[in-house]
C-alpha positions, 0 to 999 in steps of 0.5 A: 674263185673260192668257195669257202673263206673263214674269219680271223676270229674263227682262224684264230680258234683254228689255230689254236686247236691245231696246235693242241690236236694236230692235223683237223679237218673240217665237215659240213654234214647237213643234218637238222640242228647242230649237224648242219653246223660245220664241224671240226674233228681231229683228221684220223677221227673223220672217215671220208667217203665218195658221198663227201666234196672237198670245198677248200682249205681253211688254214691248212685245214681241208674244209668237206661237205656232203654232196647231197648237202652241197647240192642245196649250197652250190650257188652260196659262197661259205664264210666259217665264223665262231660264236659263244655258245655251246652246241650239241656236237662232238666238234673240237671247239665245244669244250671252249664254250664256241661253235663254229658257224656258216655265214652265206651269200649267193655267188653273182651271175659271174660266180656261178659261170666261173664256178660251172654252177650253170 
């Protein structure tokens, strides 16, 4: 059971900014606006604290979220798509005028058991 998948469109985007960048990371931080975006940074560029919950791996690419945050999504299963448009982040897929996205759905009654979301 996953938490977090992403899209071949949005892994392909992935893809492309590990080879430019080298080792990613993805971070789901929960602010208002483009801060409840996911975003991608380059791995020594993002400092990581006990308040931050590692989901899963989205291509080799370590996927966190604020705890605080995740308390609010525990009961969703996460989807990382890219869409044009710029947003307002320092997220690496800015300069190609994409952002990265959150599609969700609520884990079945099954899901959340598995998961320990009761």
């Amino acid at each position: 059971m996953k938490r977090i998948d992403i899209t071949k469109e949005a892994l392909k985007v992935v893809e492309e900014l590990k080879e430019k960048y080298g080792e990613l990371i993805f971070h789901q931080s929960g602010g208002c606006c483009d801060g409840s975006a996911p975003m991608i940074f380059e791995k020594e560029d993002m400092y990581l604290d006990e308040s931050d919950i590692l989901l899963g791996e989205l291509g080799g690419v370590n996927f966190y979220m604020n705890k605080d945050q995740f308390e609010y999504w525990k009961h969703t299963h996460l989807t990382v798509d890219i869409t044009k448009g710029r947003g307002a982040s320092f997220s690496l897929e800015i300069p190609l005028g994409l952002r990265f996205l959150i599609h969700s759905r609520l884990f079945t009654d099954e899901e959340n058991n598995a998961l320990g979301n009761y």
